[in-house]
C-alpha positions as CSV (number, residue, x, y, z in Angstrom):
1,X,-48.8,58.7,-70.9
2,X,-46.7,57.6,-68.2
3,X,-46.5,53.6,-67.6
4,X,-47.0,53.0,-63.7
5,X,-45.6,49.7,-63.2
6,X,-45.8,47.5,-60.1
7,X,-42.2,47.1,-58.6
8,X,-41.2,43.9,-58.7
9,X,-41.6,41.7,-55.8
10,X,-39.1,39.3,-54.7
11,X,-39.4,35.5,-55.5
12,X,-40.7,33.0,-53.0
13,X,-37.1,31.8,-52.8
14,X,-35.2,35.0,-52.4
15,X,-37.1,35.5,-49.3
16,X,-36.6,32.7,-48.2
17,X,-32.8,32.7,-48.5
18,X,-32.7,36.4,-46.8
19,X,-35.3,35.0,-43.8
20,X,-32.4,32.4,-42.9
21,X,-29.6,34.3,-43.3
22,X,-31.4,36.9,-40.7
23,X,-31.9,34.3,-38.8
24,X,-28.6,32.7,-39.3
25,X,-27.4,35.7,-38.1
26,X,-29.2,36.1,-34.9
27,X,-28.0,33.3,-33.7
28,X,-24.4,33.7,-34.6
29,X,-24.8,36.7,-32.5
30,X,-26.5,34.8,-29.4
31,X,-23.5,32.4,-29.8
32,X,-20.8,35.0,-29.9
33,X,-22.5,36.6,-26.9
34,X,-22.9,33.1,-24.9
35,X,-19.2,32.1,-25.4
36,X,-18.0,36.5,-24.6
37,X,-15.3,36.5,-22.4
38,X,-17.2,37.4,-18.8
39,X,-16.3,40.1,-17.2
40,X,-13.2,40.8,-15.2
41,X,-14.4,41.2,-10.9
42,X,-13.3,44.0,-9.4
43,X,-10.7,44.1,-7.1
44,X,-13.5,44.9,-3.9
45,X,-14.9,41.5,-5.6
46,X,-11.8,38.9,-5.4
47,X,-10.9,40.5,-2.2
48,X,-14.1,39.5,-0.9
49,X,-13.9,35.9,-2.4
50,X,-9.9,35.0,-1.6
51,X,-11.3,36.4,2.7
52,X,-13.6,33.7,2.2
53,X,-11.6,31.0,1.2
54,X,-8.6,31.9,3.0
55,X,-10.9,32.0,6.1
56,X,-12.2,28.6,4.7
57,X,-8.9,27.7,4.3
58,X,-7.8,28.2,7.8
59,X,-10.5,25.8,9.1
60,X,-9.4,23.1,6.9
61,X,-6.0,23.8,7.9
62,X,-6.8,23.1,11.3
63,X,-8.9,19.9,10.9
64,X,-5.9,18.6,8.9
65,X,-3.6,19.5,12.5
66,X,-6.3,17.9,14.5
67,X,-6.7,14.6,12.3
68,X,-3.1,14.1,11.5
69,X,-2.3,14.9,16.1
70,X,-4.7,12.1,15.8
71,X,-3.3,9.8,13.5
72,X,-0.1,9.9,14.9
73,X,-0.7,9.7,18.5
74,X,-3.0,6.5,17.1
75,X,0.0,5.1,14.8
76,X,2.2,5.3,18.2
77,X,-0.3,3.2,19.9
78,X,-0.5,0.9,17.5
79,X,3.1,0.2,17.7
80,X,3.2,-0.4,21.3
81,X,0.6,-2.6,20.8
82,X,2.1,-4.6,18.3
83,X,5.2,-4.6,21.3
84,X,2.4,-6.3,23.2
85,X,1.2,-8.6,21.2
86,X,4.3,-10.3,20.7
87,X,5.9,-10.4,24.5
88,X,2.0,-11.9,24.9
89,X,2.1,-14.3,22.1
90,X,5.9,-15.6,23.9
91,X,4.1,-15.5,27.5
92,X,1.3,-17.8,26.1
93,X,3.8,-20.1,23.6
94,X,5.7,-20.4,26.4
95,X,2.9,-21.4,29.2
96,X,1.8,-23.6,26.7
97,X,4.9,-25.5,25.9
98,X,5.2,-25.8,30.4
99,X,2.1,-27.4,30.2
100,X,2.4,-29.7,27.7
101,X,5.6,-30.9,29.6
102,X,3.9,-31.6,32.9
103,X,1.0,-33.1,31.0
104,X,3.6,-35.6,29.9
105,X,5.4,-36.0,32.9
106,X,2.4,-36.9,34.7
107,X,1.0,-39.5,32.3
108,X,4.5,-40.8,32.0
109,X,4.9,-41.6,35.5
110,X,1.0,-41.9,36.7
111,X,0.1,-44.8,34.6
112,X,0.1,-47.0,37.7
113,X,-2.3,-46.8,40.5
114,X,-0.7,-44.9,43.1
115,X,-1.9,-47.9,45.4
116,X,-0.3,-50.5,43.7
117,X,2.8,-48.5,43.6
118,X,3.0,-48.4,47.3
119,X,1.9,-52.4,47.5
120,X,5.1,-53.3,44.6
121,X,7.2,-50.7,46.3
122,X,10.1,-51.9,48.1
123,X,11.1,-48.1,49.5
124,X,7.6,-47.1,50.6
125,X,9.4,-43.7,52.0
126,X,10.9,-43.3,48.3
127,X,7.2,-43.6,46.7
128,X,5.6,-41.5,49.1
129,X,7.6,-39.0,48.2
130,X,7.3,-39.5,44.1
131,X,3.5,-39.3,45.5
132,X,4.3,-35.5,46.8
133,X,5.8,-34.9,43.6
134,X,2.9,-36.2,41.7
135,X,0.9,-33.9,43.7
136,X,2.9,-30.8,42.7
137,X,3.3,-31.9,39.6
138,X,-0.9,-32.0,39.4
139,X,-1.1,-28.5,41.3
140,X,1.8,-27.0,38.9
141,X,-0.1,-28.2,36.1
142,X,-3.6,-26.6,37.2
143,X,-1.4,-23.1,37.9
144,X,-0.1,-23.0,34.4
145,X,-3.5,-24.0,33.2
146,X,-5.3,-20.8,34.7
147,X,-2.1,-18.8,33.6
148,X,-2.8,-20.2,30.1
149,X,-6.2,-18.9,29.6
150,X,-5.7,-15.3,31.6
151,X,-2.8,-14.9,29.2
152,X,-4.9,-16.0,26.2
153,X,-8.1,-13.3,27.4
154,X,-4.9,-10.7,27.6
155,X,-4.4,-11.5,24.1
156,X,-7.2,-11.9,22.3
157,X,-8.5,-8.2,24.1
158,X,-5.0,-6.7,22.4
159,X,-5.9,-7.9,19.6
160,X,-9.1,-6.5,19.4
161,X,-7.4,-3.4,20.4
162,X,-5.2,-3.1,18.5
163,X,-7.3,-3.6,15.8
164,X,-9.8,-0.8,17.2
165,X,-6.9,1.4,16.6
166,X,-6.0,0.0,13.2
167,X,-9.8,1.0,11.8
168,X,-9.4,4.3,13.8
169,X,-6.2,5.3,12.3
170,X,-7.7,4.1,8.5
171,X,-10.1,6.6,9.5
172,X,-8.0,9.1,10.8
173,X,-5.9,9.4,7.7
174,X,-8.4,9.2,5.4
175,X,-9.6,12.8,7.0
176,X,-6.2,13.7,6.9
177,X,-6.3,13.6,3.1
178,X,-9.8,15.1,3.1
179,X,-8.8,18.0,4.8
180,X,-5.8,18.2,2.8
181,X,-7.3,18.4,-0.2
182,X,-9.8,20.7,0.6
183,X,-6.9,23.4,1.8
184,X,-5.2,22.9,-1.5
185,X,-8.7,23.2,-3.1
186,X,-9.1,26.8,-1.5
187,X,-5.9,27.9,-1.7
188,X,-5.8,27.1,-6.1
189,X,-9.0,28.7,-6.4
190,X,-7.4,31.8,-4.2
191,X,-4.6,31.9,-6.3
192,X,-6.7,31.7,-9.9
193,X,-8.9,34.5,-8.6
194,X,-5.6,36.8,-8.0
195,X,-4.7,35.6,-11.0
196,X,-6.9,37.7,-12.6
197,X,-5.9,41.2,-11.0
198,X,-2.5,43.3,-11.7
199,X,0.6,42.9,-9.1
200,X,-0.7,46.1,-7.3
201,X,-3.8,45.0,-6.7
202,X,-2.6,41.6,-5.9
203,X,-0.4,43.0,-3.0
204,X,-3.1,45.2,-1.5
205,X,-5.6,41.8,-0.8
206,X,-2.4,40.4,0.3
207,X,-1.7,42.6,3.3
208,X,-4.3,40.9,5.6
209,X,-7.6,41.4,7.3
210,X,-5.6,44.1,10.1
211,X,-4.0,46.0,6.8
212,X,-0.9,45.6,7.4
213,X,1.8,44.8,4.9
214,X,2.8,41.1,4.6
215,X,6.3,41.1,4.1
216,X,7.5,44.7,4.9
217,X,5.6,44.9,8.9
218,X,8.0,46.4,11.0
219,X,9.3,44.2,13.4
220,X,8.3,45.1,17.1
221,X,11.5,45.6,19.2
222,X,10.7,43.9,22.6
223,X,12.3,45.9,24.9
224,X,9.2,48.1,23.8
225,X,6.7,45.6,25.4
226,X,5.3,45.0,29.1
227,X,7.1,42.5,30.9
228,X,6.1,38.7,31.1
229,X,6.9,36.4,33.7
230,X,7.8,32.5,33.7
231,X,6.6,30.5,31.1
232,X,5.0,33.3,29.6
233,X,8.3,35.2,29.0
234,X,9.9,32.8,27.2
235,X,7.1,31.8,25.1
236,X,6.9,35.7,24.0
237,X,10.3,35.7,23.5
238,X,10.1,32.9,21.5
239,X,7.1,33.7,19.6
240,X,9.0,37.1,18.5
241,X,12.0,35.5,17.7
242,X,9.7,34.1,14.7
243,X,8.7,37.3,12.8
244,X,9.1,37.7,9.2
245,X,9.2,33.7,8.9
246,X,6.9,32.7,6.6
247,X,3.3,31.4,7.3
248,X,3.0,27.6,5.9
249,X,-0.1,25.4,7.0
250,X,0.5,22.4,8.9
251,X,3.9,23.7,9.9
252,X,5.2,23.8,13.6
253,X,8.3,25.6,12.4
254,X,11.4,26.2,13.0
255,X,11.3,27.8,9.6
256,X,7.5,28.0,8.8
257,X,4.6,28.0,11.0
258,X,0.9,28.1,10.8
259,X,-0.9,30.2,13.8
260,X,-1.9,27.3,16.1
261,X,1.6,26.0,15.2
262,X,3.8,28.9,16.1
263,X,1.3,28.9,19.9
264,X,2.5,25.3,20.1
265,X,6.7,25.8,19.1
266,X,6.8,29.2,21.6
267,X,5.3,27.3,24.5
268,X,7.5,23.7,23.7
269,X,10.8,26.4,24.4
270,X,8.9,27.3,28.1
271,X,8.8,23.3,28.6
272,X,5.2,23.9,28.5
273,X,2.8,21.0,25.7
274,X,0.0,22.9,24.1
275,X,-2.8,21.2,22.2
276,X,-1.9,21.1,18.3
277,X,-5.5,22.7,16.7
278,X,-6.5,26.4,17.8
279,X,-9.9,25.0,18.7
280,X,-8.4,23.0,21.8
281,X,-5.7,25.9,22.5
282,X,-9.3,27.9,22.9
283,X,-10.1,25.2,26.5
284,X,-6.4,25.3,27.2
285,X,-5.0,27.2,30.7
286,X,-7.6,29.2,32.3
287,X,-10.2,31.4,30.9
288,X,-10.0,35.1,30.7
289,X,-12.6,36.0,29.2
290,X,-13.3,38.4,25.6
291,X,-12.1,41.6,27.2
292,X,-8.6,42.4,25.3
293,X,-7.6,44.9,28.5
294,X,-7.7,41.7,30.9
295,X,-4.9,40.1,28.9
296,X,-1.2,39.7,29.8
297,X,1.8,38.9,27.6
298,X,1.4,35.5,27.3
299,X,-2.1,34.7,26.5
300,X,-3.5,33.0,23.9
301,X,-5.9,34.9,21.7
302,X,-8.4,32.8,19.9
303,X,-10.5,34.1,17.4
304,X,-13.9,33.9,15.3
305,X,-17.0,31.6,16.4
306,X,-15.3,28.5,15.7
307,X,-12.0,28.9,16.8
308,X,-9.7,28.7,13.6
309,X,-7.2,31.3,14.5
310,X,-5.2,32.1,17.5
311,X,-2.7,34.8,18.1
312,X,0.0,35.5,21.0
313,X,-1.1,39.0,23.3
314,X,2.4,40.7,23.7
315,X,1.5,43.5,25.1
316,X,0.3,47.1,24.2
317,X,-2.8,46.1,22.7
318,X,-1.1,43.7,20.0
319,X,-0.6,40.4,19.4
320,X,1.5,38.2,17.3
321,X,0.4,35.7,14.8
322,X,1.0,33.7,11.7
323,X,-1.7,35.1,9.6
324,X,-2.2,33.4,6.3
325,X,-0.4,31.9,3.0
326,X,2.0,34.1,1.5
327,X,1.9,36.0,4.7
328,X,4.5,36.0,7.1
329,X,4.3,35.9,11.0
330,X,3.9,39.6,12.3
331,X,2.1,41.4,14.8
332,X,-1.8,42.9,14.2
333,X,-4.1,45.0,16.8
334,X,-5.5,42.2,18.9
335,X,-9.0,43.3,18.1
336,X,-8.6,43.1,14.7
337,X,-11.1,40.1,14.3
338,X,-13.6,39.1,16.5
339,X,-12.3,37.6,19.9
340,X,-13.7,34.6,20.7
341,X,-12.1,33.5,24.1
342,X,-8.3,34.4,26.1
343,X,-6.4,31.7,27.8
344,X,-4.0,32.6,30.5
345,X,-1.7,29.0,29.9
């Protein structure tokens, strides 16, 4: 007769050990999965992020123009000031050391009643006049008095001035370096997020918001444009003289220019000062309004709802501009972003 024997069951402990190595398990594998490389974005995806920040970038590009226009035109004043202060401080040393002179004189020579002098004088026409002279001497000495204290007022207000302008410039360049940091901020995280994509893909999110490619635009021959006039002319002239130079933030040119920047060294060439950010360029001249087809070669082009780009209109519905790092300047459709105002300088 067959012998139906239980199976064994485990021991207490081999469970036990095969409970924590499932468990063990598990969460090696919640680990591995935690520290998993994440996945790659897409190209779609970085584009949409480096827009972003090189938009973001723009903006903190022009606060840095605005605060270091600032800072210098401050750092100017506060050397003529300094120019003040000392041709004041002379004025008022030297006021002071007249005055202490004709204080002397006086108690020198009017330590004598002036009637006994004319009593123990034997030249009365000689003291009379010493008297006159006394007198002079007294009104001299009241002049440089009330000299003496306007001058001191003069100084003491340049000196608070000045000062003003000393805590404003602090100010000023501690923006500066704000703003400064913040555009190298965006423009390292722009750069780490291409990073991640192949050359190919790198140079298509390169080309710019209009499409175009960075480095190999055509260059627009100008004979092909409408004609400017006056200041305008040159300032296109100018301005196209630039292309294929590349964009650099902060930069005025003659080499590098960023878009408020290449506004500012087209119109300098037509004798013509315009304001240093593309948020004042946008109030500069006379308003033309959103409407591209009012334009003339010439005009400045300001775009998005805060200002931070600007572009030249040259004609036949383009304009040209410095567009963005590792861009260079070229032209674009002039209603290839969002027009925000036209200025007819």
């Amino acid at each position: 007769m067959a012998s139906h024997r239980r199976p064994k069951q485990p021991s207490r402990a081999r469970v036990t050990v095969l409970t924590g190595a499932a468990v063990t398990a598990v969460a090696l594998t919640a680990q591995v999965s935690a520290y998993a490389a994440p996945a790659k974005p897409t190209k779609d995806e970085v584009k949409a992020q480096v827009d972003k920040l090189t938009a973001e970038q723009e903006q903190a590009a022009e606060r840095y123009n605005g605060a270091k226009e600032r800072a210098d035109q401050l750092r100017k004043q506060a050397g003529q000031l300094q120019d003040q202060l000392a041709r004041s401080q002379e004025q008022l040393t030297e006021l002071a050391s007249g005055l202490a002179a004709v204080a002397g004189d006086q108690y020198r020579q009017g330590g004598v009643d002036p009637s006994m002098q004319l009593m123990l004088s034997s030249d009365p026409d000689q003291y009379l006049a010493k008297a006159s002279s006394f007198d002079q001497a007294a009104g001299t000495q009241a002049d440089t008095l009330r000299s003496l204290k306007d001058q001191q007022r003069r100084l003491d207000q340049q000196k608070q001035e000045a000062a003003d302008v000393l805590a404003e410039l602090d100010g000023q360049t501690q923006a500066l370096n704000a703003a400064k940091n913040e555009v190298q901020n965006k423009l390292q995280e722009a750069n780490r997020l291409l990073a991640q994509l192949g050359a190919a893909d790198r140079a298509a999110i390169m080309q710019g918001s209009d499409g175009a490619a960075s480095r190999g635009a055509s260059r627009i021959d100008p004979a092909s444009l409408p004609p400017a006039s006056g200041a305008a002319k040159i300032a296109v002239e100018t301005a196209l003289e630039q292309q294929g130079k590349p964009y650099k933030w902060g930069a005025t040119g003659p080499s590098t220019f960023d878009c408020s920047g290449l506004m500012v060294f087209a119109y300098a060439k037509a004798g013509v000062s315009l304001p240093r950010t593309s948020q004042e360029q946008g109030n500069a001249g006379v308003n033309v309004g959103t409407d591209w087809h009012n334009a003339q070669p010439g005009d400045l082009v300001v775009y998005h709802s805060d200002r931070h780009h600007v572009a030249m209109y040259i004609g036949n519905g383009l304009v040209l501009h410095a567009p963005q790092t590792g861009d260079v300047v070229r032209t674009m459709k002039v209603d290839a972003m969002t027009i925000n105002t036209i200025r007819r300088i």
